[in-house]
C-alpha positions as MATLAB code, in Angstrom:
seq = 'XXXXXXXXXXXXXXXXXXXXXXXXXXXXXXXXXXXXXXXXXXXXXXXXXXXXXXXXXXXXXXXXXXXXXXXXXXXXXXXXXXXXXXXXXXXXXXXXXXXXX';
ca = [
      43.000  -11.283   38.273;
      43.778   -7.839   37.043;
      46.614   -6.518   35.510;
      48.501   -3.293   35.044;
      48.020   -2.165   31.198;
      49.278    1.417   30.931;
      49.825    4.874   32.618;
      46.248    6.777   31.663;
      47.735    9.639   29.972;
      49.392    7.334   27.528;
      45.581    6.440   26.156;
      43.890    9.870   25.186;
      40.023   10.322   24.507;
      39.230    8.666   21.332;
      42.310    6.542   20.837;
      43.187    2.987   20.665;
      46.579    0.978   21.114;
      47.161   -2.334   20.569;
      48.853   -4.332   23.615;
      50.110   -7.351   24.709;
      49.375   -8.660   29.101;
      51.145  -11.927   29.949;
      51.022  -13.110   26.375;
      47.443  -11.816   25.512;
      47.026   -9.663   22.907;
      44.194   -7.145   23.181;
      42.971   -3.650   21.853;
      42.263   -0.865   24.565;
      40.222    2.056   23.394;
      39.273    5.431   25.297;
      36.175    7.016   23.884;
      34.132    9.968   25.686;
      36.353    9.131   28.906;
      34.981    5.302   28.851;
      37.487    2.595   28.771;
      36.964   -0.452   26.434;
      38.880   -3.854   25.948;
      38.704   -6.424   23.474;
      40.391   -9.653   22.111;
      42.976   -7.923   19.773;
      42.191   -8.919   16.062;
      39.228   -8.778   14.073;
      37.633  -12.264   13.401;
      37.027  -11.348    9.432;
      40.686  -10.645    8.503;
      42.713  -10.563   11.901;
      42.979   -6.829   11.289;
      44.725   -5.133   14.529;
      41.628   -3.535   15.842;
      44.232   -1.678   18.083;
      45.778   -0.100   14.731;
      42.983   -0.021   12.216;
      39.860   -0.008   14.768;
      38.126    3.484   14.307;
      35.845    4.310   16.776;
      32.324    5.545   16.086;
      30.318    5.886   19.310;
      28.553    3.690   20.166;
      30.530    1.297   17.591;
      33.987    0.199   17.074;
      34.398   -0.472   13.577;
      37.508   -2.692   11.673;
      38.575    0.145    8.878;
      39.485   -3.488    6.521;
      36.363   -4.086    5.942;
      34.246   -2.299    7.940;
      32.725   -4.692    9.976;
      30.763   -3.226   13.173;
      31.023   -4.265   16.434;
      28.901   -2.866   19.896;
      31.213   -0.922   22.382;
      29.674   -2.514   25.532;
      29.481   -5.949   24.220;
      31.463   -7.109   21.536;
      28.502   -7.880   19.258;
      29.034   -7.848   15.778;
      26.496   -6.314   13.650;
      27.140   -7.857   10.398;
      27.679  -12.058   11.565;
      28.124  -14.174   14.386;
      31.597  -13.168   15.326;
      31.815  -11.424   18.273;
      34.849   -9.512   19.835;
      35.677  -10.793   22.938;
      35.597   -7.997   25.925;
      37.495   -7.688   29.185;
      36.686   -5.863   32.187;
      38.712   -2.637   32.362;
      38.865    0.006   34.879;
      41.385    3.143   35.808;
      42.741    3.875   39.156;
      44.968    6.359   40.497;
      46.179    7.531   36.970;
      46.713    3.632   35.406;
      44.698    1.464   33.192;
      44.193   -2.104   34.425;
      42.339   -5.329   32.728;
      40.876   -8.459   33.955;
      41.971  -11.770   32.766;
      41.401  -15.302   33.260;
      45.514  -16.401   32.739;
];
């Protein structure tokens, strides 16, 4: 089902927040006017990848310890710990993400 995340001039280009849909925490990014969700912490440290993620096209990297992880997929470029990703798409001026609740 999706959800309702945010209005889309509360995410600017090349900016992250960190939010919380029906008791899921996850980390929306904006990056060359492409929308990106993931599972909200980083699986090294639980760093808020919301807060500390910096993004580096076509990367989003944890600034704790500077593990890597692919935009499009989630896959981390260091180990086997992936970022989870949710679909995301804007409509009419909001942000919306898929979850399985």
């Amino acid at each position: 089902m999706w959800y309702f995340v945010l209005n889309s001039n509360c995410l600017l280009d090349n900016s992250g927040q960190q939010i919380e849909v029906h008791s899921v925490p996850l980390a929306i990014f904006r990056l060359q006017g492409k929308l990106y969700a993931f599972q909200a912490y980083c699986p090294h440290r639980m760093g808020r990848l919301g807060v500390v993620g910096l993004l580096d096209h076509p990367y989003l990297i944890c600034s704790l310890h500077n593990w890597k992880f692919e935009l499009q997929t989630g896959k981390n470029l260091q180990t086997s710990d992936h970022l989870r990703t949710y679909p995301i798409r804007e409509s009419e001026n909001q942000i919306w993400v898929q979850l399985e609740i």
